[in-house]
N, C-alpha and C positions, 0 to 999 in steps of 0.2 A: 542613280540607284538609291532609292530612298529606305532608310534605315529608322525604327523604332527605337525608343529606348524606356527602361521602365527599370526602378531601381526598387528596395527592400523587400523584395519577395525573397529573396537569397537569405538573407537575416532572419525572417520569420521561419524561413525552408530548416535551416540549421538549428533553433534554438527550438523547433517543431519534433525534429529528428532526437535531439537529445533530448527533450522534456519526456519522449518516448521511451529510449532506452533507459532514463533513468525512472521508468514505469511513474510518470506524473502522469492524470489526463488532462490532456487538450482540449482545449472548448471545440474545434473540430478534427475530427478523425480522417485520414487519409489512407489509402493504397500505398504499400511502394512504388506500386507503379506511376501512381498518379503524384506522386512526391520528387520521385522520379523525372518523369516528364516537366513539372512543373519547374523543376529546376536547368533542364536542357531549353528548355524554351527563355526561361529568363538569361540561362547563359548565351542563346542565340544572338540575341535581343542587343545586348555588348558588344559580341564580337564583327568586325568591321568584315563587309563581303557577304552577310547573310542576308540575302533580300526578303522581301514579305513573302517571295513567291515559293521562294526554296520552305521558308516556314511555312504556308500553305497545304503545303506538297508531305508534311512532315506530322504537323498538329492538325486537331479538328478545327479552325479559323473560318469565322463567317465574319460577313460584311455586315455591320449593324450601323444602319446612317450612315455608309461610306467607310464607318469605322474599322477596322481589322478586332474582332474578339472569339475570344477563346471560349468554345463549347464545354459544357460541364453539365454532370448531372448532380441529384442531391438528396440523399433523404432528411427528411425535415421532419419537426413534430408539428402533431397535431393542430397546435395553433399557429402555426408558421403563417405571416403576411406578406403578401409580395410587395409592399407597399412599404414594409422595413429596410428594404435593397438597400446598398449604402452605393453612393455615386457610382457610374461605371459598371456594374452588376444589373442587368436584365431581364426580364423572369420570363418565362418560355410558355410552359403547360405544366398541367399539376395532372397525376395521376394516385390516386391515392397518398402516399406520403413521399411520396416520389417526384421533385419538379426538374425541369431543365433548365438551365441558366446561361446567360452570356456575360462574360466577363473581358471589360476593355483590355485589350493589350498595354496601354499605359496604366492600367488599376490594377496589375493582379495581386498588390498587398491587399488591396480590401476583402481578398479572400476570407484572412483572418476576421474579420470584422463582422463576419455575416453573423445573426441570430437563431435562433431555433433551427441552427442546420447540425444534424450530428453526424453525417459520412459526408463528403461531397470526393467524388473523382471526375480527372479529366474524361469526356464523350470517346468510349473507344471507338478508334476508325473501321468503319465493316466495310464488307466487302461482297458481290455478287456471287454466289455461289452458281394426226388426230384420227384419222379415221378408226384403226385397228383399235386404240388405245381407249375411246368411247366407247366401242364395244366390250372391251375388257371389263370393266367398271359396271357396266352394262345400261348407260345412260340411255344407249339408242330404246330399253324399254321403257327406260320412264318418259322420253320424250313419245313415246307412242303411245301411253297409257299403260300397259301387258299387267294382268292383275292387279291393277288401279280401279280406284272408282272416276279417276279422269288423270289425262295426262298434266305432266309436269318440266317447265322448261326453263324455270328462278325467273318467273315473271315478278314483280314487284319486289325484290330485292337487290341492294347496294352490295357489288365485288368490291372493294377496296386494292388496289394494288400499288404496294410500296418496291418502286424499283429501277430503274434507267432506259431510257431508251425507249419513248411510247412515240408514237405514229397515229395522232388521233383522228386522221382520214381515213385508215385503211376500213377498208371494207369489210372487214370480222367484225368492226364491232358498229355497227349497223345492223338492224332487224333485215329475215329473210328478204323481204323484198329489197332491201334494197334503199330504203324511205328516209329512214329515223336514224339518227343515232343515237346511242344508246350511254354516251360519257355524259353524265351530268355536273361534273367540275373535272378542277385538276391542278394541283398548286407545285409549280417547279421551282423547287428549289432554289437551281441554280442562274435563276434568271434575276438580275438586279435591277430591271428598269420599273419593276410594281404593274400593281398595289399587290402589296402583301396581304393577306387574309386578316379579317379582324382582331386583333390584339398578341396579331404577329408583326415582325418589324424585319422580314426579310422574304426575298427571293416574290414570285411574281401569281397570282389565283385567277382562275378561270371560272366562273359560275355560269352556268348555263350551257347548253350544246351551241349556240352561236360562235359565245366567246372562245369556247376550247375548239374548235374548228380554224376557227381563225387566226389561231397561234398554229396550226399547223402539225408541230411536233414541239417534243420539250426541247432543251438545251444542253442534256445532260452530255448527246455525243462534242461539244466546244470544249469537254475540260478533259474528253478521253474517245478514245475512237471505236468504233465498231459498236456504238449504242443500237442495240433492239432488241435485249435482254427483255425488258417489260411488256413490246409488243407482242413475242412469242410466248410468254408467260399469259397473260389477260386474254390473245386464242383461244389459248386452250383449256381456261378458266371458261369462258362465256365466247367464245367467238358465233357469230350468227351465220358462216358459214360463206358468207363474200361470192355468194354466186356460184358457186362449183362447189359446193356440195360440203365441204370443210366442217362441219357443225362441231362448238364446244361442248361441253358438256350440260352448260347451263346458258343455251344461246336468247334467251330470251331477258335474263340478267343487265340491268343498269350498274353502271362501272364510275368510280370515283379513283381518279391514278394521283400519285405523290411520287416524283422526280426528289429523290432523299439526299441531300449532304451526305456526304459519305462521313456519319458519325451518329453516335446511338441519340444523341440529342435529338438532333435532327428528326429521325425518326419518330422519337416519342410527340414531338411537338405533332409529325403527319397524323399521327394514330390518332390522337386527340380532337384533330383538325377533323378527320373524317367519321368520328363519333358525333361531334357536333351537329356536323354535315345530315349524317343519316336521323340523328332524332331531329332536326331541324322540318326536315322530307320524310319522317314517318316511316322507316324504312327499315326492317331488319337488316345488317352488316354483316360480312365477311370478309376478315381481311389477310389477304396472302402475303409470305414474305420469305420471296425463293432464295434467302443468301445469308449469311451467316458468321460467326469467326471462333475462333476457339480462345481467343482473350480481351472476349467482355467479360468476364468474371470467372470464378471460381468452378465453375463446370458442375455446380450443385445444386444450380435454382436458387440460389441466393443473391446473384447479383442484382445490383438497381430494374435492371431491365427487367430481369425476367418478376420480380416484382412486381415493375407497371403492369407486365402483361397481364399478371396473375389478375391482377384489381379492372383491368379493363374485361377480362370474361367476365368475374363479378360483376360489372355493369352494362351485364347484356351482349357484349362483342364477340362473337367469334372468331379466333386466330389460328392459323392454317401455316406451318411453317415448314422447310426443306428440312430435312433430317441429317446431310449430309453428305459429303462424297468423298471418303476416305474410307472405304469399306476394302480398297485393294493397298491399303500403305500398312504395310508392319509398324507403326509411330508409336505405338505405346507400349509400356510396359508396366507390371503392377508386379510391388516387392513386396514382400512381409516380412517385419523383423522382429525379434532378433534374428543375429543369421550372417552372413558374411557378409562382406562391403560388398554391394551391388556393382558391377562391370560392365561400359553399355559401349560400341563405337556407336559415332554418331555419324549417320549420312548423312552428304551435306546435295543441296538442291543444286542444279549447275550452275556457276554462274554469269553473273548477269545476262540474265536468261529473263528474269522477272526486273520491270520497271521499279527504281528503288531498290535492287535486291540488297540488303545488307548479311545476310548471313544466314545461321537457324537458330532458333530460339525453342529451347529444350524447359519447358518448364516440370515443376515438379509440386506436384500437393500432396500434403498429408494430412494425417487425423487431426482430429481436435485434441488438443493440450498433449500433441507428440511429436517432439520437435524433429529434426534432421539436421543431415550436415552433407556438404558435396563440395567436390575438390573435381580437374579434369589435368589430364594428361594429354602433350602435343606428342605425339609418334614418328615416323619414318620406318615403313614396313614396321619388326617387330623391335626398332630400337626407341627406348624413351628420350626423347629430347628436351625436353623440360616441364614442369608442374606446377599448378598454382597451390597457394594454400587453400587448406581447407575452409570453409565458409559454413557458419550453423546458424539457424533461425533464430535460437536465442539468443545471442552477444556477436554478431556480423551488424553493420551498420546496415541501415535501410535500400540504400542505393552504392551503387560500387561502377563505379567506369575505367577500366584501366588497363592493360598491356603488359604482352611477354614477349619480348625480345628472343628469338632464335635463330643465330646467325645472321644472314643478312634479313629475314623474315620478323614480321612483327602481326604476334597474332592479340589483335584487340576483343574485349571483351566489355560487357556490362550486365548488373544483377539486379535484380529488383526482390528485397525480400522481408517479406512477413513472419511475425513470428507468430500474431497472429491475424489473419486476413481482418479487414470490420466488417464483415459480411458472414463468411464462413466461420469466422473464428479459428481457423485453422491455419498452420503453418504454410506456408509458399515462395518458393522461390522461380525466379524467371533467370535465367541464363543465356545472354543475348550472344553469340559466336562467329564474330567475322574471320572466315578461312582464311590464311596465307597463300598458301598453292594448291597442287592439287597434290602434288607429290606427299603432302604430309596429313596426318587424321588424326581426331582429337577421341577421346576417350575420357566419360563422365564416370564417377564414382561417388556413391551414396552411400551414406550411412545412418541410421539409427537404433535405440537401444530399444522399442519395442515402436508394434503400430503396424502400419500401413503407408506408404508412396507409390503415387502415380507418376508417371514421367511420361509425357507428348516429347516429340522432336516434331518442328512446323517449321517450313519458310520464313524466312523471319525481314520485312521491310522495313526499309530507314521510317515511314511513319505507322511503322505497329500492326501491320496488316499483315496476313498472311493466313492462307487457308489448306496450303498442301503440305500435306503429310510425308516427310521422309523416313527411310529404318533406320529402327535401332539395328546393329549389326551385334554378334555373337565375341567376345574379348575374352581370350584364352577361355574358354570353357563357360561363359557366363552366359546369361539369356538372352535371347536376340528377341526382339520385339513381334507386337502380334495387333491381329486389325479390333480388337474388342475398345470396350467401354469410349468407342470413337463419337458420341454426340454432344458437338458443341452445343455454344449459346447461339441466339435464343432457343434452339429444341427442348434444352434441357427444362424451360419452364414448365415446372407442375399442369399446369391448368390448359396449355395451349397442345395443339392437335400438331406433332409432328410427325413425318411421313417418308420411310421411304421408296426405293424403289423396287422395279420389275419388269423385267418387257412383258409386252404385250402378246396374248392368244392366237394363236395363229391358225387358222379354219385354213383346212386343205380341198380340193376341187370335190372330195367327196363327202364335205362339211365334218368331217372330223375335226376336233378342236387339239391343236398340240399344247400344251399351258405353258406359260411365260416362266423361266426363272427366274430370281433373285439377278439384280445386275451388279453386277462386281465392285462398283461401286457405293456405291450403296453402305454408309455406313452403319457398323452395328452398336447395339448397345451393350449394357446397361448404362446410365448413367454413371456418372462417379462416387454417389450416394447410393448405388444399387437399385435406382429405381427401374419399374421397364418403357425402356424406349427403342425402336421407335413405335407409335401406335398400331400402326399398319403401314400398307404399302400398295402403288399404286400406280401405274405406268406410266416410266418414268426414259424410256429406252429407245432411240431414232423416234420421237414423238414428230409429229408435221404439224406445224403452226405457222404462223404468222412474221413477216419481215420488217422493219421498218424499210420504208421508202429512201428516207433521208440515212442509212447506216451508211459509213465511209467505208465498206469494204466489200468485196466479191464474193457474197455466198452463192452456192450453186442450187439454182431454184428447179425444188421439183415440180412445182409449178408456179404459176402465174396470172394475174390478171389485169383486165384495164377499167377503170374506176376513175370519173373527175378528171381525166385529162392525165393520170399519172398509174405508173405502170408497180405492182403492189405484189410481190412475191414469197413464195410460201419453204422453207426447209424442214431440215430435222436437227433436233436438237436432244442430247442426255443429258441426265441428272437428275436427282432430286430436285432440285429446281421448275422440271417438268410434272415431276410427280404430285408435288404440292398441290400447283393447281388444280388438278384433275378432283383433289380432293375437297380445296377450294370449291371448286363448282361442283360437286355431290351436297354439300351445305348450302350452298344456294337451294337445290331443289328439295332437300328436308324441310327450310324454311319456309319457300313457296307452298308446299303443303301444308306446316303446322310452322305459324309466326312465334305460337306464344314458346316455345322450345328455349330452355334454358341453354348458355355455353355446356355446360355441364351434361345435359341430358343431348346435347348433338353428338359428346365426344363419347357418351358411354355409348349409344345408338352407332355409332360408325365402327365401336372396334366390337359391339357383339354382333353387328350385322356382316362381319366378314364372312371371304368362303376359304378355303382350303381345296387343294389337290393333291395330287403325287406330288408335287416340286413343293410345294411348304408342309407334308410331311403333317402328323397330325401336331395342333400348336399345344404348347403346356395351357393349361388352366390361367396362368399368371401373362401369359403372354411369351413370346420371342425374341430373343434381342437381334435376331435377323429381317423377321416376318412380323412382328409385332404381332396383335391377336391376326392376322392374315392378310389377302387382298381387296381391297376396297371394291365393296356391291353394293351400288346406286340403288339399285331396285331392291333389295331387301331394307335399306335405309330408309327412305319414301315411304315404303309400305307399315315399317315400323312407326314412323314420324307421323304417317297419315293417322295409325290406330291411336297411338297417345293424342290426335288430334279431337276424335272424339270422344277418347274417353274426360278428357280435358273440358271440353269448348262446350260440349252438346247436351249438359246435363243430363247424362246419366246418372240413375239413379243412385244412391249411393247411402248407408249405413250411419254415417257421418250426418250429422246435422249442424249447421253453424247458421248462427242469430245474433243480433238482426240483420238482415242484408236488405237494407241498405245500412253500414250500421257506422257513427263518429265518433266513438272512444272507444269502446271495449268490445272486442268480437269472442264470441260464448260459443263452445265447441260440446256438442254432446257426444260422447264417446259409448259408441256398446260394447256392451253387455262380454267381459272376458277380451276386450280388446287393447293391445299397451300402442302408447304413442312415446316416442320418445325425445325425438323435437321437430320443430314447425320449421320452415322456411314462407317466405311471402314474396311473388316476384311480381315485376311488374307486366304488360303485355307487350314489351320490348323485348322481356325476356333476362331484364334486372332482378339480381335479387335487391330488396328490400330492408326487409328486414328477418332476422333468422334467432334461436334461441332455443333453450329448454321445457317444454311443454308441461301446464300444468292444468289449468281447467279452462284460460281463458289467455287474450291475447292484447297488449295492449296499441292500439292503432293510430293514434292520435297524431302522430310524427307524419303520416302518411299523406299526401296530395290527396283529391278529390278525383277519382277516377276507379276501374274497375283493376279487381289482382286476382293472383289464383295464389292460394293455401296451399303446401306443400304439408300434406303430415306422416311422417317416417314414425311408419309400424312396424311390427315383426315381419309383418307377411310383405311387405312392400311399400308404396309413395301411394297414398291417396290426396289426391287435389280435386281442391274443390274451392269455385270462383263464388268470388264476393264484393259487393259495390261501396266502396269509401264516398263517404256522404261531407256536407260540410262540417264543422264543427257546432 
């Protein structure tokens, strides 16, 4: 059993922690959690009997050169060089000021050492969250043309899908006949024999329909069983229908899949990868990603990720994510104080029940610059058996791992806590809770002198993962928990399209349509900042897609086919996870119609082209934290996408004058007569913004490449654009 060892991380970890409490800054800023962790893993690393595998199983850990290293993300400034790395430290993909990094298990002092990094945490671990349902959406019109000036089927557009378990034989994703397929890469992760993609240094790339043919399937079912999460996912995004009839949404759509590490690095480095990919092939992007977690950050849109995400719509990408499935767990609660100490029991998930289960992890966020404090109680029925002390954001050490003995039971515990996040700036604490029996129940108590706290109770696994939501329960008279403000990371990010569910319309023998409900599921919002999520919603409920071949387990197929010598079967599947794509593939066919569509301008086109019925009840103005502005309609979207297409592309005429086109330095806007502008945007025909600012008479272009852009100019009355030719210098 071969054993790492790697020593002064401990010493930095400690003199990291107190440089903190004794409010000195650090040259780099950490998470508790990730201060945390960082010190379980070096503590691992010592202790005799810990194998790489059990650490594997535990941290985010990729193989780099054979090496064992540790996943990390990082916000860096501005002039950050990869090229300043100090030995051991690896540099991943840069998304804005966002990079990924790998860090040698023998190096993780050079942490300290890094330059122009000012947050870096460890890569949190995530986890994986048609016929009827294309008619709901009502693709089957746009794939027919029905009020089109032509039909529409995401021909010449790149689906992206980030997720496990693809089947790159199967016959969905092949064109109707039967001929083509339709994968143009596909980088699995978890494969180590290579080549890894250009100026990646892990896991194995396929380019071309040859190559990805001939690998078969990914790898991801050798590290976990029952992979084919991603085939049934990319169905029902683009599936082409496999001969019997099956059609996605967007079956005409070219597909790029990414087999993800299970950790947010990982991830970021795919998204990058398949940005590349698509401006490489000229290709508008859409990338889905059916899974999620509730501790990659702060639940605010402020974490690293949801950052990246923000800045990859900025450059053009649309991102399409699952909203959620905890729309039936009572998990949260939201206190206001002053007010009495808050009283919560905690339900705990059964156990080992879940791979890794270590316990539930109760976290808890507050305001900015309003601390808190929580203490919990071990019970038996209604006698108290013993209590820890109280714990507050501001004067509690950063991480706490420790144990309460009762009677022959020993209930162990670990805290992760902020007083103030380096993201959110807000207080938090994480309350990790391994049960003793079943006989006995623990009981959380909060407190604060003014503000606001949130409090989740989630699954909680030995490596950080967890996605289901258990109650709060009611403690003498106290609140019991309730299904709101349920939208993890990544949904929570501003910029990107999350989505939940709904079953699907159901037409009766005398074509009456009954409407789908909301599925139970189905988490709701608001965010945790109050923002509204989810966007919309979209059928997400017994959806029928796609199987892998190669899955290790006995689904029951409702149907079937034979294809290549090998026998290709179809089920049903819930979640948000299903809904995504369906939304997924409605963005393909907005694009297919109009390429040059901002991220921006697809996500406000998708939640005003909703519809409404009896079951989503008329939506407020602001949106739903059920129904978001409503159920997702393909064909009002298209139709929309199509008109912006020509008011856009086809010079119409317009009020607006801009000179010279073709023009190398300064582009001269003449404005009429009584008319206010109040700032420009400038994108490219990817569908990048540019460059963007406060409008004054004229615009300075010079920074811009040599190619064609369209002018965004935001007036009272609306977005006038209007295209113009960047010339040489």
């Amino acid at each position: 059993m071969k054993l790492l060892k790697s020593y002064g991380l401990l010493a930095f970890l400690g003199l990291l922690a107190m440089s903190c409490m004794n409010g000195l800054e650090a040259q780099v800023s950490f998470s508790a959690i990730s201060m945390n962790q960082l010190q379980e893993l070096e503590s691992s690393q010592v202790k005799r009997g810990v194998s790489m595998q059990d650490l594997e199983k535990d941290f985010p850990i990729q193989r780099i050169d054979g090496r064992p290293a540790l996943s990390m993300l990082a916000k860096v400034s501005t002039d950050f060089d990869a090229s300043d790395l100090p030995e051991g430290v690896s540099f991943g993909s840069r998304i804005g000021n966002v990079v990924s990094l790998k860090v040698d298990l023998k190096h993780l002092d050079a942490i300290h050492t890094l330059q122009k990094v000012e947050y870096i945490e460890v890569a949190a671990k995530i986890h994986r969250n048609l016929e009827r349902a294309v008619q709901d959406v009502r693709a089957d019109s746009v794939h027919l043309g029905l009020g089109l000036s032509k039909s529409y089927t995401g021909k010449g557009v790149l689906i992206g899908v980030t997720d496990w378990g693809f089947d790159y034989g199967h016959p969905m994703f092949y064109d109707s006949s039967l001929t083509n397929n339709r994968i143009m890469a596909a980088w699995d992760q978890f494969k180590t024999s290579g080549p890894a993609p250009a100026g990646s240094n892990f896991g194995t790339e396929y380019l071309g329909t040859s190559n990805v043919l001939a690998a078969q399937s990914d790898t991801s079912g050798t590290y976990y069983g029952n992979a084919t999460h991603g085939s049934h996912v990319a169905g029902i995004a683009g599936g082409g229908g496999a001969g019997i009839g099956l059609t996605g949404v967007a079956p005409e759509a070219n597909f790029i899949f990414a087999s993800i590490l299970l950790d947010a690095g990982a991830f970021m480095e795919a998204i990058a990868w398949m940005q590349d990919f698509a401006e490489t092939e000229n290709k508008r992007l859409v990338i889905n990603m059916s899974w999620g977690l509730y501790n990659l950050g702060p639940l605010d849109g402020s974490s690293l990720l949801s950052l990246a995400l923000n800045q990859l719509t900025e450059e053009g990408v649309v991102v399409v994510t699952s909203g959620g499935n905890n729309g039936d767990d009572n998990f949260h609660i939201k206190q206001d104080f002053p007010g009495d100490t808050l009283s919560c029991g905690v339900s705990f998930f059964p156990n080992n029940v879940i791979d890794r289960q270590y316990g539930q992890s109760v976290s808890m966020f507050g305001g900015q610059s309003q601390s808190f404090s929580t203490s919990f109680d071990l019970y038996q029925v209604n006698t108290k058996l013993a209590s820890s002390p109280w714990f507050h954001t501001a004067t509690s050490a950063s991480f706490i791992d420790s144990f309460i003995v009762v009677g022959n039971d020993t209930l162990y515990f670990k805290m992760d806590i902020d007083d103030e996040h380096p993201q959110s700036f807000a207080p938090h604490i994480r309350l990790r809770l391994k049960k003793p029996n079943a006989a006995l129940s623990v009981v959380v108590h909060v407190a604060a002198s003014s503000g606001r706290v949130h409090l989740y109770n989630l699954l909680d696994q030995s490596s950080g993962e967890g996605n289901a939501g258990s109650s709060f329960t009611s403690f003498f008279g106290g609140p019991s928990g309730d299904n709101e403000y349920g939208i993890g990371e990544p949904a929570c990010a501003e910029k990107i399209i999350a989505v939940g569910a709904h079953s699907s319309d159901i037409r009766l023998p005398n074509q009456t349509w009954i409407p789908g409900s909301i599925a139970s599921f189905s988490s709701h919002g608001p965010t945790i900042d109050e923002r509204m999520k989810p966007d919309l919603t979209a059928p997400g409920v017994n959806v029928l897609s796609s199987i892998s071949s190669f899955a290790d387990d006995n689904y029951f197929f409702e149907d079937s086919v034979s294809f290549n010598g090998r026998t290709y079967g179809f089920t049903r599947f819930s979640g948000t996870s299903m809904s995504a794509p369906m939304t997924t593939g409605i963005v393909a066919l907005m694009l297919e119609a109009n390429p040059f569509l901002s991220p921006s301008q697809v996500k406000e086109i998708l939640r005003s082209s909703t519809r409404t019925d009896v079951r989503t009840d008329t939506i407020p103005s602001g949106g739903s934290t059920i129904w978001g502005m409503g159920k997702a309609n393909a064909l009002e979207a298209v139709k929309t996408a199509a008109i912006w297409m020509s008011r856009e592309i086809e010079d119409e005429p317009s009020e607006f004058l801009i000179y010279p086109n073709t023009v190398s330095d300064e582009l001269m806007v003449q404005i009429p007569e009584g008319r206010l502008v109040e700032a420009y945007r400038i994108f490219d025909l990817q569908g990048r913004r540019m460059l963007t600012g406060s409008f004054e008479s004229s615009i300075d272009v010079q920074k811009l490449s040599f190619g064609t852009y369209l002018l965004h100019l935001e007036t009272e009355e609306g977005i006038e654009v209007l295209k113009f030719v960047k010339g040489s210098q």
